[in-house]
PDB file of N, CA, C and O in Angstrom:
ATOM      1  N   UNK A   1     -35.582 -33.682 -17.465  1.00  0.00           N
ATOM      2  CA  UNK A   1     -37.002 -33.911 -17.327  1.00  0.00           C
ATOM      3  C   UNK A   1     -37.653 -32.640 -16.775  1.00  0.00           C
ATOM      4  O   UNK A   1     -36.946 -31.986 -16.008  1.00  0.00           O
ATOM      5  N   UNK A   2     -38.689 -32.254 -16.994  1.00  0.00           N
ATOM      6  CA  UNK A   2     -39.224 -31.060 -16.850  1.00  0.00           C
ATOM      7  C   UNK A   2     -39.702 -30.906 -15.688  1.00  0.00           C
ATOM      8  O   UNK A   2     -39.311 -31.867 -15.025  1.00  0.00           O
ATOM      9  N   UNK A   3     -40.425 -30.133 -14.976  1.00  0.00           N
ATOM     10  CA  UNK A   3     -40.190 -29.776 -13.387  1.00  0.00           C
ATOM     11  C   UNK A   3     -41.668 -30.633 -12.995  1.00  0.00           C
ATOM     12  O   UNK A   3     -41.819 -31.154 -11.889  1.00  0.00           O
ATOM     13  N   UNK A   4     -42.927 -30.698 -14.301  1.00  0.00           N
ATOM     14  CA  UNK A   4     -44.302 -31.415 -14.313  1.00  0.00           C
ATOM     15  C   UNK A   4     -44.011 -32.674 -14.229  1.00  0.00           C
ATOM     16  O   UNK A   4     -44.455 -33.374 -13.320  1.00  0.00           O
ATOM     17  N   UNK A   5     -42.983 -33.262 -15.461  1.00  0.00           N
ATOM     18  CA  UNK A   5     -42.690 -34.804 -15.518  1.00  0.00           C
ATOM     19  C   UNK A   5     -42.698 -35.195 -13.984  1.00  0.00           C
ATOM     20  O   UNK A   5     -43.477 -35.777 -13.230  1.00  0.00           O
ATOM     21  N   UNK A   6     -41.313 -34.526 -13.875  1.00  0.00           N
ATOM     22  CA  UNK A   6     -40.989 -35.384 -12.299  1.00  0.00           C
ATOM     23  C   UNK A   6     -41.882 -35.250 -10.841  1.00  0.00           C
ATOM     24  O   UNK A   6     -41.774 -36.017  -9.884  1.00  0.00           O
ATOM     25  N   UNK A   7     -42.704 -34.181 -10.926  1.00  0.00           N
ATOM     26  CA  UNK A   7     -43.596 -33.949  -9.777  1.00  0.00           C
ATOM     27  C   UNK A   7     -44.642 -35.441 -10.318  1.00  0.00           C
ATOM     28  O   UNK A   7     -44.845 -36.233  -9.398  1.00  0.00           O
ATOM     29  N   UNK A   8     -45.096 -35.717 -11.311  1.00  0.00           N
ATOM     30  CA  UNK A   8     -45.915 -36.672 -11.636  1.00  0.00           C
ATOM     31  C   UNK A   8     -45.360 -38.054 -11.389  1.00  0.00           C
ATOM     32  O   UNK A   8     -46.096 -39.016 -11.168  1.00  0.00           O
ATOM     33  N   UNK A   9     -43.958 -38.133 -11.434  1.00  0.00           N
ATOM     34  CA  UNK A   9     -43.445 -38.867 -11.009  1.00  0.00           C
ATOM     35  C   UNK A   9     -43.003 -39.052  -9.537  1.00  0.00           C
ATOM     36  O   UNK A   9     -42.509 -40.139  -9.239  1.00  0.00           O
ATOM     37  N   UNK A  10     -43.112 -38.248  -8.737  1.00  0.00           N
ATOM     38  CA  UNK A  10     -42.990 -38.383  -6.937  1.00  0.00           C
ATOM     39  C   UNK A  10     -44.496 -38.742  -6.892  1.00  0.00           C
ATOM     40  O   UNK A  10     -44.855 -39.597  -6.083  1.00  0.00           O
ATOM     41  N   UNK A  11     -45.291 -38.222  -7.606  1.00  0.00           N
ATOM     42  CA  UNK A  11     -46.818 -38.713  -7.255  1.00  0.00           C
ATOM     43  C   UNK A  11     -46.660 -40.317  -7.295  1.00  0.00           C
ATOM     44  O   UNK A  11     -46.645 -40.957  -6.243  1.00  0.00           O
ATOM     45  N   UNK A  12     -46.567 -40.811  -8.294  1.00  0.00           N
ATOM     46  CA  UNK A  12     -46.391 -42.034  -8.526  1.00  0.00           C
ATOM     47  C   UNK A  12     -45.637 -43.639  -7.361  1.00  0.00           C
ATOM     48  O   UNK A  12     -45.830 -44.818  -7.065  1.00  0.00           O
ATOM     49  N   UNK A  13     -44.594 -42.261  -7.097  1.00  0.00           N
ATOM     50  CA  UNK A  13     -43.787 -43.559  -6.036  1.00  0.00           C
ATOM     51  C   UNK A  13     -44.029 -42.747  -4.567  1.00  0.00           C
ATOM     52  O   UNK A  13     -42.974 -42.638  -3.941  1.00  0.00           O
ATOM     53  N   UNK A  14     -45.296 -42.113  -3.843  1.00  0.00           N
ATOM     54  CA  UNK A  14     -45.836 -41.463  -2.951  1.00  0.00           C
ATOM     55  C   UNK A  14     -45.891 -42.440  -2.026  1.00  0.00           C
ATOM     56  O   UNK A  14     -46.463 -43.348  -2.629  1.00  0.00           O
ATOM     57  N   UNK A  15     -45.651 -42.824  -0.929  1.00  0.00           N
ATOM     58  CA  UNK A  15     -46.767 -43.743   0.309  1.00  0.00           C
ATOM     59  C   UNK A  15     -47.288 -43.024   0.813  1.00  0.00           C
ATOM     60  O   UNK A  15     -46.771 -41.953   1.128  1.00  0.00           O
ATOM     61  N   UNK A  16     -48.844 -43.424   1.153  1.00  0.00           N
ATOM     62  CA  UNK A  16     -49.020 -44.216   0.710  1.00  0.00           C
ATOM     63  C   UNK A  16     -49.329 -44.016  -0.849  1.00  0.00           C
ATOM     64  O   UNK A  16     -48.768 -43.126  -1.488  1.00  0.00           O
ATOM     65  N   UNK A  17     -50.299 -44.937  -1.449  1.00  0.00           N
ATOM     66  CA  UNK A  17     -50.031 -44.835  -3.057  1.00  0.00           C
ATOM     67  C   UNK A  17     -51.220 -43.275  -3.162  1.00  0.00           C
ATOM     68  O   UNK A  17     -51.907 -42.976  -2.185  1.00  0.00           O
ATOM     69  N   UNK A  18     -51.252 -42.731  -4.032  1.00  0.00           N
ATOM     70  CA  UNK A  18     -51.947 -41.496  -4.402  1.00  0.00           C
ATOM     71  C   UNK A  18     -52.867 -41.817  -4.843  1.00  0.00           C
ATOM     72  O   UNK A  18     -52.671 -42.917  -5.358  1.00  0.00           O
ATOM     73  N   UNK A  19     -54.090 -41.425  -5.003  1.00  0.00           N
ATOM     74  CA  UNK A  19     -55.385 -41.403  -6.115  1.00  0.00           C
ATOM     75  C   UNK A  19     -55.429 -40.543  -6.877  1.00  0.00           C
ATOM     76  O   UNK A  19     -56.244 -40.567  -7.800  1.00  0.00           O
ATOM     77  N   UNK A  20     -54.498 -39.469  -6.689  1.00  0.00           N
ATOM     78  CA  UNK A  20     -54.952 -38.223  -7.366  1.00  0.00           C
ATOM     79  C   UNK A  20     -53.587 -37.726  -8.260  1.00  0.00           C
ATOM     80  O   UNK A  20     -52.871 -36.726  -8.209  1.00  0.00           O
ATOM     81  N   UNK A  21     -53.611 -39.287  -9.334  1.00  0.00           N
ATOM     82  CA  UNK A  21     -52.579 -39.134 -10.126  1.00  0.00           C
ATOM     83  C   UNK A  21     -53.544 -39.164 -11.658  1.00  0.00           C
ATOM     84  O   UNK A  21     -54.014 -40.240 -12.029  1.00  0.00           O
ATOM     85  N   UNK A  22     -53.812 -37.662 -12.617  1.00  0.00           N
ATOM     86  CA  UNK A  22     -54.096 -37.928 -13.871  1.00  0.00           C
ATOM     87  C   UNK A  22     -53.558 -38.435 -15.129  1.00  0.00           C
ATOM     88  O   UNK A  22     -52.590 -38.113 -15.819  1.00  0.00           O
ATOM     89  N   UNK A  23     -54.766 -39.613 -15.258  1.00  0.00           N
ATOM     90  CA  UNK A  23     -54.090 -40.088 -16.054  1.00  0.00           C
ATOM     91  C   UNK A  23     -53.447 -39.200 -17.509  1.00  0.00           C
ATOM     92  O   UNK A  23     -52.806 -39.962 -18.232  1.00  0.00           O
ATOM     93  N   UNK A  24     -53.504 -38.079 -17.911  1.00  0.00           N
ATOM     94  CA  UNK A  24     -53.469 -37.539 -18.570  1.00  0.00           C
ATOM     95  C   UNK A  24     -51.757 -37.068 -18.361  1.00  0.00           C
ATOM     96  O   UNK A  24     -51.168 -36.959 -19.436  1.00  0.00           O
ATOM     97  N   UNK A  25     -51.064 -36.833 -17.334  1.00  0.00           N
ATOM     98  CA  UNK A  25     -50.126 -36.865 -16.381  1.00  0.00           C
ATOM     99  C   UNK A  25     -48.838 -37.775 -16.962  1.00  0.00           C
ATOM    100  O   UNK A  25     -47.753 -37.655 -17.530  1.00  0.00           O
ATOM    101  N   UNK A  26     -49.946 -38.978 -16.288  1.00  0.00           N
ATOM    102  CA  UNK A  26     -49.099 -40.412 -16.902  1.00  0.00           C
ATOM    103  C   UNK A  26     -48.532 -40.700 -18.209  1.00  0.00           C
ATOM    104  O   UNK A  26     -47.409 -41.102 -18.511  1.00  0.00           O
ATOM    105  N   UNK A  27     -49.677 -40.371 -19.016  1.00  0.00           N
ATOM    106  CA  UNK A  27     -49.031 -40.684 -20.729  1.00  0.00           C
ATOM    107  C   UNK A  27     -48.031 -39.347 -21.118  1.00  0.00           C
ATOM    108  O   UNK A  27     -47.339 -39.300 -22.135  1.00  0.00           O
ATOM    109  N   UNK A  28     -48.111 -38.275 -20.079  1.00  0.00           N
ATOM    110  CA  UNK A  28     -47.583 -37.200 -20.180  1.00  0.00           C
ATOM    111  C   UNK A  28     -45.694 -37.246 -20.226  1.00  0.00           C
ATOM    112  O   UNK A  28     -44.742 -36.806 -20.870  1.00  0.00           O
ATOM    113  N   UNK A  29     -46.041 -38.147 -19.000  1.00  0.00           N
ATOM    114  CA  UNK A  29     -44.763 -38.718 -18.273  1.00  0.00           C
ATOM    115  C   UNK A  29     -43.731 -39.700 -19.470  1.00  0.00           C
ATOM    116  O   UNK A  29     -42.570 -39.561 -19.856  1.00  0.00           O
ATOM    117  N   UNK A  30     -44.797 -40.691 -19.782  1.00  0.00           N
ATOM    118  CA  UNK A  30     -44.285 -42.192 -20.353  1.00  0.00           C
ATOM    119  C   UNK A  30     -44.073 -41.440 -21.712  1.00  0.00           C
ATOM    120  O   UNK A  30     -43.269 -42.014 -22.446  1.00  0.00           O
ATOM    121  N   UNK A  31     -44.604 -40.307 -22.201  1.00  0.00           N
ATOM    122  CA  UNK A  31     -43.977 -40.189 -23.808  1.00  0.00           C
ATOM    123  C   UNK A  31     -42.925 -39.293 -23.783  1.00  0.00           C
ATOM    124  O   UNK A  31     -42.471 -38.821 -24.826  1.00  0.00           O
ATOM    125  N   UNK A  32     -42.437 -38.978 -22.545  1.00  0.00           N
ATOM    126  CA  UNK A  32     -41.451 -37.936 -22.007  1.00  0.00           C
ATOM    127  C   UNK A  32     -39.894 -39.076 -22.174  1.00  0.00           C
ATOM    128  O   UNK A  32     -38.855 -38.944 -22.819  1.00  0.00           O
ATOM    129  N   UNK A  33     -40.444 -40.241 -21.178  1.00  0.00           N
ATOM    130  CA  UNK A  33     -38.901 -41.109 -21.037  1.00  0.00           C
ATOM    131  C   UNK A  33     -39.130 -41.842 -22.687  1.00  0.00           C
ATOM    132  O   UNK A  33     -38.516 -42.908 -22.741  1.00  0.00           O
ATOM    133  N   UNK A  34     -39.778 -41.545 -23.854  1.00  0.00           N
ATOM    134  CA  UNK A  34     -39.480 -42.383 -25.048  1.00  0.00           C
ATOM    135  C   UNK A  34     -40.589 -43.021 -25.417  1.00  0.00           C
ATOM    136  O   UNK A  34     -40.570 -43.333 -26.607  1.00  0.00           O
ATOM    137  N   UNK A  35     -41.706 -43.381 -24.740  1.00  0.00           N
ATOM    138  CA  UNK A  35     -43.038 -44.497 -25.323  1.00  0.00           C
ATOM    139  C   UNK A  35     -43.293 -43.874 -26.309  1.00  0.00           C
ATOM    140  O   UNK A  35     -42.993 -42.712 -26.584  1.00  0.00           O
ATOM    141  N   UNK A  36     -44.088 -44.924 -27.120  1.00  0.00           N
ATOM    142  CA  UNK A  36     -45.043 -44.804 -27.882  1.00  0.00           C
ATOM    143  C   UNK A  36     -46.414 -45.586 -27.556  1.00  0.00           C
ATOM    144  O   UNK A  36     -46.547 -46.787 -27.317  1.00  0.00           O
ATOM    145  N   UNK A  37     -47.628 -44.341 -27.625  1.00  0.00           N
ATOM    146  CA  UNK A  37     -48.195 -44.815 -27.206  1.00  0.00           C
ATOM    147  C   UNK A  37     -49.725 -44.815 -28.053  1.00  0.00           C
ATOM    148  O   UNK A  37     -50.189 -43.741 -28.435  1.00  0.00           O
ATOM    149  N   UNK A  38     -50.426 -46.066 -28.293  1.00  0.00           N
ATOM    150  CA  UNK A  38     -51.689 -46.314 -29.481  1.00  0.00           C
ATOM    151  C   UNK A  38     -52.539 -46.652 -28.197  1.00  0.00           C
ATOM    152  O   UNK A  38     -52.373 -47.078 -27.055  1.00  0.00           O
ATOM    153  N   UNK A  39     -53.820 -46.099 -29.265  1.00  0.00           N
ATOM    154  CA  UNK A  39     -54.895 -46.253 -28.560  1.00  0.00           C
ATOM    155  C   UNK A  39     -55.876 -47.813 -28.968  1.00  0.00           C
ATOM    156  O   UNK A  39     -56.023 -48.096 -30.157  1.00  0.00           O
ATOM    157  N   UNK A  40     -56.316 -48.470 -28.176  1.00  0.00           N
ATOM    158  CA  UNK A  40     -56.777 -49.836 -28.411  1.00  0.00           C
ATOM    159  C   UNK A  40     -58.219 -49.646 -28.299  1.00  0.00           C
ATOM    160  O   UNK A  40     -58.639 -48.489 -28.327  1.00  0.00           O
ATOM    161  N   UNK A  41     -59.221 -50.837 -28.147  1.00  0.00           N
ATOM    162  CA  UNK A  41     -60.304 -50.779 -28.232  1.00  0.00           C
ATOM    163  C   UNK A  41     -60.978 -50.006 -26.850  1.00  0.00           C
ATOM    164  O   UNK A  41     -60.241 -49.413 -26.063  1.00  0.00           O
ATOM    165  N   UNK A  42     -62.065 -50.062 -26.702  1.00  0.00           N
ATOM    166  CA  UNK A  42     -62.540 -48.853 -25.821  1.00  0.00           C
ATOM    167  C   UNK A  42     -61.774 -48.070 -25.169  1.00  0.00           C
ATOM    168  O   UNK A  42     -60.969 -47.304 -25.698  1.00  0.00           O
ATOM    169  N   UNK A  43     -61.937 -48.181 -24.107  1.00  0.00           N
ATOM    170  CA  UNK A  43     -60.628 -47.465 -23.146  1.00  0.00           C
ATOM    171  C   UNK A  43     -59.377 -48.017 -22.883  1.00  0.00           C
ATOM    172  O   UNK A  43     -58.804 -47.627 -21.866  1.00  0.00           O
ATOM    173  N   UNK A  44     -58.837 -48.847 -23.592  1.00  0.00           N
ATOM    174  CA  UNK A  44     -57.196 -49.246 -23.415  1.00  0.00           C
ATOM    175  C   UNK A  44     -56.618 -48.441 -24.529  1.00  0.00           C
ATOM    176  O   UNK A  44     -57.011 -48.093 -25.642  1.00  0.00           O
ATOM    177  N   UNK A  45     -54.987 -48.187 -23.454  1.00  0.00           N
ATOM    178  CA  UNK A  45     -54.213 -47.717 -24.117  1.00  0.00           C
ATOM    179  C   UNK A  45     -52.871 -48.303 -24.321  1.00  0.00           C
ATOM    180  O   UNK A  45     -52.028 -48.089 -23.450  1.00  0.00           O
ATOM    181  N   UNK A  46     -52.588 -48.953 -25.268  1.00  0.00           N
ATOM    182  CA  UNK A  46     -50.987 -49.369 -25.184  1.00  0.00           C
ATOM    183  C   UNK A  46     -49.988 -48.808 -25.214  1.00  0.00           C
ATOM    184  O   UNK A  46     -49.856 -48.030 -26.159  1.00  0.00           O
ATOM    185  N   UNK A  47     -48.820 -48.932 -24.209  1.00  0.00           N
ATOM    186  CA  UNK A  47     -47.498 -47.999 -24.338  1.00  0.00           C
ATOM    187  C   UNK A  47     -46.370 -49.181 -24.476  1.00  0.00           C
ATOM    188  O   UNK A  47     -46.175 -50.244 -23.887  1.00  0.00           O
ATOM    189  N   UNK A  48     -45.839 -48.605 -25.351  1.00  0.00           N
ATOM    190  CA  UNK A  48     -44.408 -49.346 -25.761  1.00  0.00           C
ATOM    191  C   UNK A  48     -43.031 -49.054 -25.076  1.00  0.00           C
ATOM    192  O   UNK A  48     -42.688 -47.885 -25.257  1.00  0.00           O
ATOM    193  N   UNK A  49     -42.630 -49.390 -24.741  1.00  0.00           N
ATOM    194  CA  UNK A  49     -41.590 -48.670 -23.696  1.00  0.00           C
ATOM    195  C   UNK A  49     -40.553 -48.976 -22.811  1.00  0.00           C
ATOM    196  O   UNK A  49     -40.812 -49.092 -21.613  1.00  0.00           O
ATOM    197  N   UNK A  50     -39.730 -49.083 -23.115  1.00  0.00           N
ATOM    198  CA  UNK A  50     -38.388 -50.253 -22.257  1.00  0.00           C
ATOM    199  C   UNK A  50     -38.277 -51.000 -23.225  1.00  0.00           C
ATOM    200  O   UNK A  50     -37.383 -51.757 -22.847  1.00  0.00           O
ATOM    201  N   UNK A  51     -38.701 -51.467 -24.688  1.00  0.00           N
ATOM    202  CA  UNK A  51     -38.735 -52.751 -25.087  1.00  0.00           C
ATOM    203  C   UNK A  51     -39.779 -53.409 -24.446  1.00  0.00           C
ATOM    204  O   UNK A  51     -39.444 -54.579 -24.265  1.00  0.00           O
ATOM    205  N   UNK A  52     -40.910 -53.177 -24.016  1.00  0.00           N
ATOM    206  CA  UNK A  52     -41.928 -53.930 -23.406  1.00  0.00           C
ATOM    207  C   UNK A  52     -42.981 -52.898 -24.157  1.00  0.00           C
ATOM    208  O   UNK A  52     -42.854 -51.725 -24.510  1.00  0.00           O
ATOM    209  N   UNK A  53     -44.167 -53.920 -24.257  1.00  0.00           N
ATOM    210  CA  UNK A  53     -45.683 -53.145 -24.127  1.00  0.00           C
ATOM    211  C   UNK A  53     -46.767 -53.735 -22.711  1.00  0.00           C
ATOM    212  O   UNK A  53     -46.929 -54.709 -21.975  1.00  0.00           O
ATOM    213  N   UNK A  54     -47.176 -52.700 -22.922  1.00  0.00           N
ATOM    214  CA  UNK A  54     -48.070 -52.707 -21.391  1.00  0.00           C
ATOM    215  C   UNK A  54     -49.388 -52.064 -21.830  1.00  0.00           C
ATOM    216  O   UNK A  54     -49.261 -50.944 -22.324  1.00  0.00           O
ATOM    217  N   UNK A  55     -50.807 -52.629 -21.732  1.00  0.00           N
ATOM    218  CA  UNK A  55     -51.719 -52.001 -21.595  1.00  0.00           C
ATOM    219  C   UNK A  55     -52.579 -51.337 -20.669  1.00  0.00           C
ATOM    220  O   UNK A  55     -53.347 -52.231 -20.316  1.00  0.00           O
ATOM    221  N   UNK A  56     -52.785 -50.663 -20.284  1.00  0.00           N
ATOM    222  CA  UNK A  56     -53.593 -49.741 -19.139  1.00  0.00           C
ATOM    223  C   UNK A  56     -55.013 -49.010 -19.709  1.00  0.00           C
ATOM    224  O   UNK A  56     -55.136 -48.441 -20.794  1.00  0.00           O
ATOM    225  N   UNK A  57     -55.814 -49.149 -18.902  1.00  0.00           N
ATOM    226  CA  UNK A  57     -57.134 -49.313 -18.981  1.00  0.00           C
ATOM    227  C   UNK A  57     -57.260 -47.316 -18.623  1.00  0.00           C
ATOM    228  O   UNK A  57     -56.799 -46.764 -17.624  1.00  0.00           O
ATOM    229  N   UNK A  58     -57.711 -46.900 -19.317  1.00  0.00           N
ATOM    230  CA  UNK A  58     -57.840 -45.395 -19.075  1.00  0.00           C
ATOM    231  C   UNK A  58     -59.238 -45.323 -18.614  1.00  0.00           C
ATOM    232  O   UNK A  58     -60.276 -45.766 -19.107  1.00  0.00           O
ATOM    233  N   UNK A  59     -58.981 -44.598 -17.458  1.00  0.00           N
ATOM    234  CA  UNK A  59     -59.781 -44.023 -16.737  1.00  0.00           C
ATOM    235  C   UNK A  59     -61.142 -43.156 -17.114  1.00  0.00           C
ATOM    236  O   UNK A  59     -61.020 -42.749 -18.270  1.00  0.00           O
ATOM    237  N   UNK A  60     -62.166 -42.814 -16.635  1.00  0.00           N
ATOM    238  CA  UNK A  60     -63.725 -42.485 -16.860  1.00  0.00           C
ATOM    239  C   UNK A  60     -64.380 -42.729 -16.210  1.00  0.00           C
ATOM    240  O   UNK A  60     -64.684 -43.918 -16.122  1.00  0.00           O
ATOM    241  N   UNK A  61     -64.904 -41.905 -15.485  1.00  0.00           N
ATOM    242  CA  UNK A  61     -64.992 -41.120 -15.906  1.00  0.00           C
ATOM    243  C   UNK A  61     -64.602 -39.479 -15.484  1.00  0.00           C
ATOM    244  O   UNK A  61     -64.837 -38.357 -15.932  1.00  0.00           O
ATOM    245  N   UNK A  62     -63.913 -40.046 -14.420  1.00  0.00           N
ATOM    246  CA  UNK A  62     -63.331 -39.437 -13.805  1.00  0.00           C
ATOM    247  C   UNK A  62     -61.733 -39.661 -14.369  1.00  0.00           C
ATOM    248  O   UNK A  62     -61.379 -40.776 -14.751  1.00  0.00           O
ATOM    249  N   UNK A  63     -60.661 -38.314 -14.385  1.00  0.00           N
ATOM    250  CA  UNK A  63     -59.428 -38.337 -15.019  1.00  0.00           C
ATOM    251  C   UNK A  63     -58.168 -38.652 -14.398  1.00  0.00           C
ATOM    252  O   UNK A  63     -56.999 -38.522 -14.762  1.00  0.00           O
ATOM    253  N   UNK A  64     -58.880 -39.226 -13.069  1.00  0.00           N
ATOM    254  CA  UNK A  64     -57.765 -39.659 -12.099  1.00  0.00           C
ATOM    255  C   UNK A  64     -57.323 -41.252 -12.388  1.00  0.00           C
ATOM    256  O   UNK A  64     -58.217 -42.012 -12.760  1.00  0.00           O
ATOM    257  N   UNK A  65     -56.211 -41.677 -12.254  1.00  0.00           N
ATOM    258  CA  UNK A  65     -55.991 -43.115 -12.218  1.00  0.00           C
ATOM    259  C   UNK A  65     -55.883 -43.794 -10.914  1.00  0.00           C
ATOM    260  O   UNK A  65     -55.256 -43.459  -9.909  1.00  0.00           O
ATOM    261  N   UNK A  66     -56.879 -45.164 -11.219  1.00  0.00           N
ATOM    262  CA  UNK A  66     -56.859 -45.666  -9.610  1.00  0.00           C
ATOM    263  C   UNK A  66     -55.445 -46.310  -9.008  1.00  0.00           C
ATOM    264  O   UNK A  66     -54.400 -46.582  -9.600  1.00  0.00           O
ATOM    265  N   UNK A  67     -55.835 -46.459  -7.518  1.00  0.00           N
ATOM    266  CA  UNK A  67     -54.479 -47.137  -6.975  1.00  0.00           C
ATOM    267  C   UNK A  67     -53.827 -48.327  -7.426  1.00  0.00           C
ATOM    268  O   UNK A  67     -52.606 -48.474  -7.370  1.00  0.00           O
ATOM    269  N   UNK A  68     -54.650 -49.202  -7.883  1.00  0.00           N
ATOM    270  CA  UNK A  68     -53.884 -50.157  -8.158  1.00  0.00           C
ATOM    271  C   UNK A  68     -53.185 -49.966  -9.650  1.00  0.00           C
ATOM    272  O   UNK A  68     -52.093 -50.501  -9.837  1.00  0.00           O
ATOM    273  N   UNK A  69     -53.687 -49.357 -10.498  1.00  0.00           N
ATOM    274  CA  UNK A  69     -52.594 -48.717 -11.623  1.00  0.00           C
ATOM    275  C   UNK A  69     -51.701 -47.998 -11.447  1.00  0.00           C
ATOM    276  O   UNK A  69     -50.883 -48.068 -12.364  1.00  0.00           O
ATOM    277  N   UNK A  70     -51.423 -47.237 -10.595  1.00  0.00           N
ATOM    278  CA  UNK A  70     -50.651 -46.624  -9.738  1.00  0.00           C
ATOM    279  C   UNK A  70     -49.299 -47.578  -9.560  1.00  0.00           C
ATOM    280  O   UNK A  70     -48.185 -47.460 -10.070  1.00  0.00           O
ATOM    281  N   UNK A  71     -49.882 -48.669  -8.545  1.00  0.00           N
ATOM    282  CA  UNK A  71     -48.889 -49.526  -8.031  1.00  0.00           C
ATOM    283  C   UNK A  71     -48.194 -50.228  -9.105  1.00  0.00           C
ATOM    284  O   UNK A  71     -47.109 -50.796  -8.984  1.00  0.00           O
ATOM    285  N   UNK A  72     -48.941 -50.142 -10.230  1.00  0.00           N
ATOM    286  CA  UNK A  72     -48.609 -51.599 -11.270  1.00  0.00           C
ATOM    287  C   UNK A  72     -47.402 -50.562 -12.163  1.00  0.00           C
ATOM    288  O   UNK A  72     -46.252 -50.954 -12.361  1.00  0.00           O
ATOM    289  N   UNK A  73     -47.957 -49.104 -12.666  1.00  0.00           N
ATOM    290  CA  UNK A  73     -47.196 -48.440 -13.104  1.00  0.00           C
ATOM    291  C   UNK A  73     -45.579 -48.460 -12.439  1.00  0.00           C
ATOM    292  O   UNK A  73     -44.454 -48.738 -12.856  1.00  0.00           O
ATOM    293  N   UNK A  74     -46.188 -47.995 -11.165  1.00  0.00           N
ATOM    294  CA  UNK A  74     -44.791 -47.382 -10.446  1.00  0.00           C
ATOM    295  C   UNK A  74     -43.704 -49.062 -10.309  1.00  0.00           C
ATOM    296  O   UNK A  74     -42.484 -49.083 -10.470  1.00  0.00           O
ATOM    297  N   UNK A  75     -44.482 -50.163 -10.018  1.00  0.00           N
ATOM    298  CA  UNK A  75     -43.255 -51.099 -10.210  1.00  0.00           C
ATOM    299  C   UNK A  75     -42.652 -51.284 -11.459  1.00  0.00           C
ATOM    300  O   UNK A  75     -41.491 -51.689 -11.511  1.00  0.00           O
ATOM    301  N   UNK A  76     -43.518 -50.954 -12.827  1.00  0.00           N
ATOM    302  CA  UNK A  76     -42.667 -51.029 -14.329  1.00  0.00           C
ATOM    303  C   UNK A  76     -41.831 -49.957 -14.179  1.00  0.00           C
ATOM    304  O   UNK A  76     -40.685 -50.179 -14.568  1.00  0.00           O
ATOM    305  N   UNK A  77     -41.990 -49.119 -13.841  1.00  0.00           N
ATOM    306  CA  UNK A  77     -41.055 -48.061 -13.675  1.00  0.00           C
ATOM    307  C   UNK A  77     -39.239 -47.938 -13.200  1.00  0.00           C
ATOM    308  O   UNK A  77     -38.127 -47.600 -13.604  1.00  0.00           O
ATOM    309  N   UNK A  78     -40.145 -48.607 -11.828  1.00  0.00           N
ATOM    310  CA  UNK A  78     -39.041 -49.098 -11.234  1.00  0.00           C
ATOM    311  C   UNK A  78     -38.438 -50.479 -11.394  1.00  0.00           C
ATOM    312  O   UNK A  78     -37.590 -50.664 -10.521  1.00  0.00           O
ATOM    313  N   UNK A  79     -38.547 -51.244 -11.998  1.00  0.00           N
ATOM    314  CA  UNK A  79     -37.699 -52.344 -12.227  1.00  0.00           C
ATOM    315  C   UNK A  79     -36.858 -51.816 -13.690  1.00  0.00           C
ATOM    316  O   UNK A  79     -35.913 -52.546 -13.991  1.00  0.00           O
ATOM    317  N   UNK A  80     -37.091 -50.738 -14.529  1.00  0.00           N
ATOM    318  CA  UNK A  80     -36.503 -50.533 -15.388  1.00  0.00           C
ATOM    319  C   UNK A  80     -35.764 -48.937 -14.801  1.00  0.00           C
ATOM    320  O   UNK A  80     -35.742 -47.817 -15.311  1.00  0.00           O
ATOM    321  N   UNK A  81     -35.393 -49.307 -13.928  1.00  0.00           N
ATOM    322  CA  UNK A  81     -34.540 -47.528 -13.313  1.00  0.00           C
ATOM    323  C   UNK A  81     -34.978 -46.533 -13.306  1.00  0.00           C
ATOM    324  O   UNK A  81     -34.205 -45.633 -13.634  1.00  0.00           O
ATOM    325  N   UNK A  82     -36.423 -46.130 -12.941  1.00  0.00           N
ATOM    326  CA  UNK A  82     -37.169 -45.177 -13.399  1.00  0.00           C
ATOM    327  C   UNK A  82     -37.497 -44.735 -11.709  1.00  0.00           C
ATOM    328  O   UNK A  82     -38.318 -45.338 -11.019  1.00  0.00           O
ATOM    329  N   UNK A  83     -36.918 -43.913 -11.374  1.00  0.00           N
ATOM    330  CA  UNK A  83     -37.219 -43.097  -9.868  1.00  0.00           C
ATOM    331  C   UNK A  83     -37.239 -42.074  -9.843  1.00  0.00           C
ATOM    332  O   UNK A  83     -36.840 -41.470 -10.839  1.00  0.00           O
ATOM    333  N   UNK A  84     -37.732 -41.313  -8.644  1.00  0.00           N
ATOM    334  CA  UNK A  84     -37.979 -39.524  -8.651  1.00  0.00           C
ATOM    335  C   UNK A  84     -36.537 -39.632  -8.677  1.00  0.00           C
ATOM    336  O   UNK A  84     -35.843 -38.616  -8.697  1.00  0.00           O
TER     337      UNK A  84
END
């Protein structure tokens, strides 16, 4: 994993949780471990990934993702073995 992936990924599992994780970062990350990822109606984005899909609401207008996507990310993450 590349030296960006995984710094985006300590962001992710940070305490407390970070605000100043881009989302741009994230899909950066998730198409790194394998997603695929389509874009849905307004600002959702679906990622496929583990054998699961998950939608996440992309951020605006500002490029940061809030905390509670944060939290929701970092537990899919981690229930499928995904740690710094």
């Amino acid at each position: 994993m590349k030296r960006k992936h995984q710094r985006t990924l300590e962001l992710i599992f940070s305490r407390p949780i970070s605000a100043n994780v881009r989302w741009s970062d994230i899909e950066a990350l998730f198409r790194e471990l394998g997603a695929e990822i389509e874009e849905r109606e307004g600002s959702r984005v679906e990622v496929f990934l583990f054998g699961l899909v998950r939608v996440f609401h992309r951020p605006h207008p500002s490029p940061d993702t809030d905390k509670g996507a944060v939290a929701a990310i970092r537990k899919w993450l981690e229930e499928n073995g995904v740690t710094p």
